[in-house]
Every structure is written in structure tokens, then in C-alpha cells.
LUMVO-965723 format. One record per residue (C-alpha): residue in three letters; x, y, z; chain. Coordinates in steps of 0.1 Angstrom, whole numbers, plus 5000, padded with zeros to 4 digits. Example, Ala and Ser with C-alpha at 12.3 -4.5 7.8 and 13.67 -1.06 7.14 Angstrom:
<nodes>
NODE/code/u/v/w/unit
NODE/Ala/5123/4955/5078/A
NODE/Ser/5137/4989/5071/A
</nodes>
This chain:
<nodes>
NODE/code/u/v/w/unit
NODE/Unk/4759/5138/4911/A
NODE/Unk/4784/5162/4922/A
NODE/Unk/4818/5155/4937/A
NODE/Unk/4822/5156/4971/A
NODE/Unk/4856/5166/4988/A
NODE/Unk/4863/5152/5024/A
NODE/Unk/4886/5170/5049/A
NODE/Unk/4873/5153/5084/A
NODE/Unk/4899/5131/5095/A
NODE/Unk/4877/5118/5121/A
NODE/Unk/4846/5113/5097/A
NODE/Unk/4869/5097/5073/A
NODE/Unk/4884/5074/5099/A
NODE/Unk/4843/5063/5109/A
NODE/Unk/4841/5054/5070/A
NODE/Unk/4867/5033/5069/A
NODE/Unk/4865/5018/5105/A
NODE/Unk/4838/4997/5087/A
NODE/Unk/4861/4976/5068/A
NODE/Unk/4896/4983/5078/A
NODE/Unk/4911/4951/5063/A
NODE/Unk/4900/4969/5027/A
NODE/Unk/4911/5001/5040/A
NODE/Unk/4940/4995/5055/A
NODE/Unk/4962/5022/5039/A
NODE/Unk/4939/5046/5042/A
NODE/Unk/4937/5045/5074/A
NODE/Unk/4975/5049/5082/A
NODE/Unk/4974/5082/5054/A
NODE/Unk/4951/5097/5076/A
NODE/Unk/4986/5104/5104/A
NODE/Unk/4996/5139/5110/A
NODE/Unk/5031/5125/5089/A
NODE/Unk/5011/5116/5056/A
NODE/Unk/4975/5137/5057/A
NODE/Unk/4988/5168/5044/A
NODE/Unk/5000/5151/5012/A
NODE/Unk/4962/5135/5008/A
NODE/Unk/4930/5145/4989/A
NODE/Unk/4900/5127/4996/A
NODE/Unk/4870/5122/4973/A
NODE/Unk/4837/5107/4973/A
NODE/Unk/4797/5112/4960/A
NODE/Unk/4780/5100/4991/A
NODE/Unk/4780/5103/5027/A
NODE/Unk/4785/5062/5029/A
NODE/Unk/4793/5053/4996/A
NODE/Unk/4829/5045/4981/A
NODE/Unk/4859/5073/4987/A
NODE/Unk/4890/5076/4963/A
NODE/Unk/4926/5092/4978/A
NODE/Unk/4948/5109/4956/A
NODE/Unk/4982/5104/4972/A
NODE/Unk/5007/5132/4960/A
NODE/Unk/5044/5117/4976/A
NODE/Unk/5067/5096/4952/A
NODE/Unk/5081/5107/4917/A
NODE/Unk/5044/5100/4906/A
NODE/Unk/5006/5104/4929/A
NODE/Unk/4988/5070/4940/A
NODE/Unk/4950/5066/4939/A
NODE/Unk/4932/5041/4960/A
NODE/Unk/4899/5036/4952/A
NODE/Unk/4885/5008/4967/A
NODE/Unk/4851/4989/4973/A
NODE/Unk/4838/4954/4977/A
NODE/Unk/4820/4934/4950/A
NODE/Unk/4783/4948/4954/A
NODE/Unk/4794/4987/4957/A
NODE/Unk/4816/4981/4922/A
NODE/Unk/4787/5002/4900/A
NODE/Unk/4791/5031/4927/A
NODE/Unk/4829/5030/4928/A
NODE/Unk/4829/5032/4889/A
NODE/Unk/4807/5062/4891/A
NODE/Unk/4834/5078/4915/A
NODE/Unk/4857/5076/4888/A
NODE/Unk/4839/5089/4866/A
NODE/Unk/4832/5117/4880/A
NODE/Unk/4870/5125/4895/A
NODE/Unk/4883/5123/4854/A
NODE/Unk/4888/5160/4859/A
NODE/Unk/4908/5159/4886/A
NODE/Unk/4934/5134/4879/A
NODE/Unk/4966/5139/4871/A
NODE/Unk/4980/5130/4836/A
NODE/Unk/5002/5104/4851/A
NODE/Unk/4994/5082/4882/A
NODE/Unk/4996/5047/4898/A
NODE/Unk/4959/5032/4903/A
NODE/Unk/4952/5010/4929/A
NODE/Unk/4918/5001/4921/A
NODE/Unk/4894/4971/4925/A
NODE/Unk/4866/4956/4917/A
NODE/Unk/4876/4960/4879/A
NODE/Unk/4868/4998/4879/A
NODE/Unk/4899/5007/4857/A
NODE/Unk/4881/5005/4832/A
NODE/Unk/4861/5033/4836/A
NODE/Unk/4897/5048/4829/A
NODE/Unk/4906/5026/4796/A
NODE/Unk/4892/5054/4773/A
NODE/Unk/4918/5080/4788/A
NODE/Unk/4947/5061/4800/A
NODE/Unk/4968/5039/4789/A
NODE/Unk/4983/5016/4810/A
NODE/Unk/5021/5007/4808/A
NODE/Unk/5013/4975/4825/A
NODE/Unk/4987/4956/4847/A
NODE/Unk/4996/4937/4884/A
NODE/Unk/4971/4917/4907/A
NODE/Unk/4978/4923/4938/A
NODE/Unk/4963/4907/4969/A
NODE/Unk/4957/4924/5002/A
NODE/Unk/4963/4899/5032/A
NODE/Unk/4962/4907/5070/A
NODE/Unk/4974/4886/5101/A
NODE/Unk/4950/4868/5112/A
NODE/Unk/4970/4844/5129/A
NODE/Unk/4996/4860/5150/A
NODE/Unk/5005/4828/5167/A
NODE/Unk/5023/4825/5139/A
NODE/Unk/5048/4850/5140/A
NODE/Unk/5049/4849/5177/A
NODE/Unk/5062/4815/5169/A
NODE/Unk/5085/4821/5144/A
NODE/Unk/5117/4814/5154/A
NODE/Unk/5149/4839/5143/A
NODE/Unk/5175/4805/5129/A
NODE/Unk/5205/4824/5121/A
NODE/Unk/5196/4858/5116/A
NODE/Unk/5192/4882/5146/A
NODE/Unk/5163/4911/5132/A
NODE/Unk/5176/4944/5148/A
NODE/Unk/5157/4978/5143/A
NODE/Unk/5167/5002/5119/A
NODE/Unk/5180/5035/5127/A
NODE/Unk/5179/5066/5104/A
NODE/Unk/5218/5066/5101/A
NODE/Unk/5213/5030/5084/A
NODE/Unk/5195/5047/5054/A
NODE/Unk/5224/5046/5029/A
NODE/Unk/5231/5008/5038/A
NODE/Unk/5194/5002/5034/A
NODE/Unk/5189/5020/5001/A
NODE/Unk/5222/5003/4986/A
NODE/Unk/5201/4968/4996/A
NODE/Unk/5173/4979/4980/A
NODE/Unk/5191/4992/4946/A
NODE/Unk/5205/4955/4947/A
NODE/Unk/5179/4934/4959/A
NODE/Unk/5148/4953/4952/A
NODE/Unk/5152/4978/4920/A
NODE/Unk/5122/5000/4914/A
NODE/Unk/5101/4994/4945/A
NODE/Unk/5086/5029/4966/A
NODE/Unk/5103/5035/4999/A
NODE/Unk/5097/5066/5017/A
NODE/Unk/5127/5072/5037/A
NODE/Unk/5105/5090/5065/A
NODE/Unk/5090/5056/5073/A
NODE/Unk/5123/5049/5089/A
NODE/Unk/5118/5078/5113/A
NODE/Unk/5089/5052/5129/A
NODE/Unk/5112/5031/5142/A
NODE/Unk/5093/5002/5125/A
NODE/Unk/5120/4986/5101/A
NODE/Unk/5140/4954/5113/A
NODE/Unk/5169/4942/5095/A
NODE/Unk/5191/4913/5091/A
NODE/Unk/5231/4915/5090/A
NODE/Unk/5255/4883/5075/A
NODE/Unk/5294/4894/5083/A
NODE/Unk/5277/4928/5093/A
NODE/Unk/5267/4934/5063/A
NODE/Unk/5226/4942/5060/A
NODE/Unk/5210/4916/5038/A
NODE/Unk/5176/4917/5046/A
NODE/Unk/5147/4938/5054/A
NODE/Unk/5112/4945/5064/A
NODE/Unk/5094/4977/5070/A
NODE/Unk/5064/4997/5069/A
NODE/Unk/5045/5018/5042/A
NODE/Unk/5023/5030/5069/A
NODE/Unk/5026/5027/5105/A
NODE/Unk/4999/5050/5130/A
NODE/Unk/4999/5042/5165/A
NODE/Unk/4964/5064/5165/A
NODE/Unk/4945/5042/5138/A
NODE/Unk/4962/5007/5150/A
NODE/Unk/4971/4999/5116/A
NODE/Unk/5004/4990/5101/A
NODE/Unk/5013/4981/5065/A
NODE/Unk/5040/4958/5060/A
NODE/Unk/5064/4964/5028/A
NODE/Unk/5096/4970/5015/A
NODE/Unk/5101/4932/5028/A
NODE/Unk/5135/4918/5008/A
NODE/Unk/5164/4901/5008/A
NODE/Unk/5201/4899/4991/A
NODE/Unk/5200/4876/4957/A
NODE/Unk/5227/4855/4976/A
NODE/Unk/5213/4847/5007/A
NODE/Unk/5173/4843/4995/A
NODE/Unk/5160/4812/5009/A
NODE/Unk/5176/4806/5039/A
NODE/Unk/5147/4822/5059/A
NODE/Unk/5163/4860/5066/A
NODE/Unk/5130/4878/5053/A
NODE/Unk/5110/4857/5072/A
NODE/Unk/5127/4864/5102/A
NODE/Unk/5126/4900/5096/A
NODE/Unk/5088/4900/5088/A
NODE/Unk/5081/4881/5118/A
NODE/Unk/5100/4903/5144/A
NODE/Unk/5086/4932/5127/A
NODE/Unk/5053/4919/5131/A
NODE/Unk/5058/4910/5172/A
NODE/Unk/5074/4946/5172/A
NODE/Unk/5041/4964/5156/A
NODE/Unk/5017/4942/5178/A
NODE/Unk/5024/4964/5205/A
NODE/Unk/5008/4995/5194/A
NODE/Unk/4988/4984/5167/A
NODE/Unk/4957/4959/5160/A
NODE/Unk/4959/4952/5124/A
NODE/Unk/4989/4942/5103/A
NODE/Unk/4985/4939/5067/A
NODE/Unk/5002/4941/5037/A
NODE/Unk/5001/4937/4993/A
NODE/Unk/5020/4915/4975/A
NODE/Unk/5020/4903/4935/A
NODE/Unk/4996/4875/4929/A
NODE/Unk/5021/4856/4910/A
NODE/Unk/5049/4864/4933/A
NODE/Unk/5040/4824/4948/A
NODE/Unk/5068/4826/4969/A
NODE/Unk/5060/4854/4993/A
NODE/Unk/5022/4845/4990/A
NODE/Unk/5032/4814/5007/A
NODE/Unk/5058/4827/5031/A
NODE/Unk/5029/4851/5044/A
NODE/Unk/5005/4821/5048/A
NODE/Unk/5031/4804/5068/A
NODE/Unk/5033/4835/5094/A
NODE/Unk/4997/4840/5097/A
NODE/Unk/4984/4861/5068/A
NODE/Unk/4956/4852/5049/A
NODE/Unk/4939/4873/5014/A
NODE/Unk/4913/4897/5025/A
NODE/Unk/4909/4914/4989/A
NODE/Unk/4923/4910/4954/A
NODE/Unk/4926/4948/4931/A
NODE/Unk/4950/4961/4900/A
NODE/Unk/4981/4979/4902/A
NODE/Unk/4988/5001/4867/A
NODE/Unk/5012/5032/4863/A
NODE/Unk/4980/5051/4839/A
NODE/Unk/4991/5083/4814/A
NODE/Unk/4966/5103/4801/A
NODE/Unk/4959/5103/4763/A
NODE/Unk/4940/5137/4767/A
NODE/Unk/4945/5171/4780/A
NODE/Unk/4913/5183/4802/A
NODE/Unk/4929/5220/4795/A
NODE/Unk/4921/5215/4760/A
NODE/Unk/4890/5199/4761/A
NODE/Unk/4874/5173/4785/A
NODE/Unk/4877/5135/4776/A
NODE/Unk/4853/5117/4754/A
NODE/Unk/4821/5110/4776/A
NODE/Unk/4823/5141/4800/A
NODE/Unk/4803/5164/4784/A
NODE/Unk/4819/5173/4754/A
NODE/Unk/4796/5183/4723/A
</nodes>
């Protein structure tokens, strides 16, 4: 079955309109800000579609597809081997990395879980205690990557995403020491996606992120419909501290930084044809 590329936004949007929860960050790649750095993939009209994501030191693919569409999804990826990258982060579910085993290696393997608000009486609720969220302006960007070196080493923040308007942050002797923003934020899908959420070593636990993620949240309910976000599986903590303000797990996939053990210029990997 050949490989399908997909280039209408609007088609794209109808496929994923059927399970946005799931889809929830591709919907928000399909903005004017992020579409030009996406490539879009499928084998059917309705079946699963994979994005190859090309900002960051490194491209993202999200392939993703419930339970009873896994066989389809690993036949995706099968058939994109010849179009990946030699290194890349895979966000994948139902299992289907290992249709990828025999060609990458993995430098390590995350759960994550997907949750969405579906109780935004929750963060309605929530009240600030001692912290008094703020927006973020683009001027705060060295403050905020200085917190993030400290408090949050290694995670991917796209510094455009401040240009949204949609991150809130908390100050303690106007100093920032906490934060929550957006990976993807479009006004035209309604979908947001929460991350970036943390807070200074010193200050953790007295409820700053919270606040932040809860004022974000009222701030994105008014020109969005669905809020969501990912988060570690064994990270227990902010699991919990999203069930307290409303979220609940929609989906479950793996998270693996993948390098190639082959070159396709050379020869294509074992089980694509070669003799």
C-alpha cells in the first residue's frame, strides 16, 4: 500500500476532529505559526496519520491511534521507514515502536499519559494563596529560560510560544519562580496544550505551579474548547496535581529519542525489500 502525503489543512483538521482528545497536538500544528515546519503522512483516507515535526535540536513524530486501529498504525510505520530521519523523538502509542526496534535504538523509554480538563470547575475554583499568576511578556524570556535551566534542565520550550500571550507566571521578592505555558495554543482549532509547567527547587510545594496552571487554564478557556496536556506516568506528583484541577487520562503512549542503526542511502533496512 503506497504512502500517502496530506497537505489539506482543512481535511486534516476533519480527521482529527474525530477524536481531538487523542489528537490534540495535532491539531494546534495545523496554525499558520507551526504548519510550515509539518509533514503529514498516512495510507488511507480514514485510517491512522503520522506528523513529522521538524522544530527543536531534533524532529518529533506523532503517530497515534486507539487500541483497535494498532495493526494499521504499525503498518504506517512501516511503510514511512524511508522517510525518517536518522535521529528523532517518537511519540507513539498503542506499542507500535516496535515496528521501529529493528532500526532504532532507543536511548531510553517514558510513558506518558495524555489527560484533558474535563472538569473546569476545578480550576475555576482554584484559588491563587500567595502567588499572584501574571502573563508573560516576550521581554521576560531571559528570566524565564534562567528558571527553566534551574528548575526544568532539558525540557523543549519554543520561545515563539511566548509570542501567544498564553504563559502565566509566578514572582516571590520579584523574582519569577514559577511557570505554566503552552506547547500549542490555536484560537482557530480551540485547542491548547499545557506544558513547560514548573517551579523553583525552593519554593516546590507550596502550590505556585498550581496556581499558575489554573490561571492559565481560566485564561485559555476564553478562546479555546479543549485543554490538555502530557505528563510522565511516574511523575505521581503532577499526575495528581492535574486530577485535583480537573484533568483526567484520556490516552497512555511512549516517549523515546530513536537513532538509526542503518543508512537507507546505503541500503534499505532489513525487511523493506532488500534481497
Amino acid at each position: 500500500m503506497p504512502l500517502l502525503s496530506l497537505h489539506d489543512r482543512s481535511a486534516l483538521a476533519a480527521r482529527f476532529r474525530r477524536d481531538p482528545a487523542l489528537h490534540l497536538f495535532e491539531l494546534g500544528d495545523l496554525d499558520d505559526l507551526l504548519w510550515p515546519h509539518t509533514s503529514w503522512y498516512t495510507l488511507t483516507e480514514d485510517g491512522p496519520a503520522a506528523l513529522l515535526y521538524g522544530v527543536g535540536d531534533i524532529p518529533t513524530l506523532l503517530a497515534f491511534a486507539r487500541t483497535d486501529r494498532a495493526a494499521e498504525l504499525e503498518d504506517l510505520l512501516h511503510a514511512l521507514l524511508p522517510m525518517l530521519p536518522r535521529r528523532f523523538f517518537g511519540h507513539l502509542s498503542c506499542g507500535a515502536e516496535k515496528i521501529l526496534d529493528p532500526f532504532y535504538s532507543a536511548d531510553h523509554h517514558a510513558v506518558l499519559l495524555r489527560m484533558a480538563l474535563t472538569d473546569p470547575g476545578r480550576t475555576d475554583a482554584h484559588p491563587d494563596g500567595e502567588w499572584a499568576p501574571a502573563p508573560l511578556q516576550y521581554s521576560d524570556l531571559p528570566e524565564l529560560t534562567a528558571l527553566f535551566a534551574e528548575s526544568y534542565p532539558g525540557n523543549w520550550f519554543d520561545e515563539r510560544m511566548l509570542a501567544t500571550g498564553q504563559y502565566v507566571g509566578a514572582r516571590h521578592d520579584g523574582r519569577l519562580i514559577a511557570v505554566a505555558g503552552v506547547h500549542v495554543h490555536s484560537p482557530a482549532q480551540r485547542v491548547a496544550a499545557i506544558g513547560n509547567v514548573t517551579t523553583h527547587p525552593a519554593l516546590r510545594g507550596r502550590g505556585a505551579a498550581a496556581a499558575c496552571v489554573a490561571a492559565l487554564c481560566r485564561q485559555l478557556a476564553r478562546t479555546v474548547d479543549l485543554i490538555g496536556l502530557n505528563v510522565r506516568a511516574d511523575n505521581t506528583t503532577a499526575v495528581e496535581l492535574y486530577r485535583r484541577l480537573g484533568f483526567t487520562v484520556v490516552a497512555e503512549f511512549g516517549e523515546s529519542p530513536l537513532s538509526a542503526f542503518w543508512r537507507y542511502a546505503d541500503a534499505p533496512p532489513p525487511g523493506c525489500g532488500a534481497s
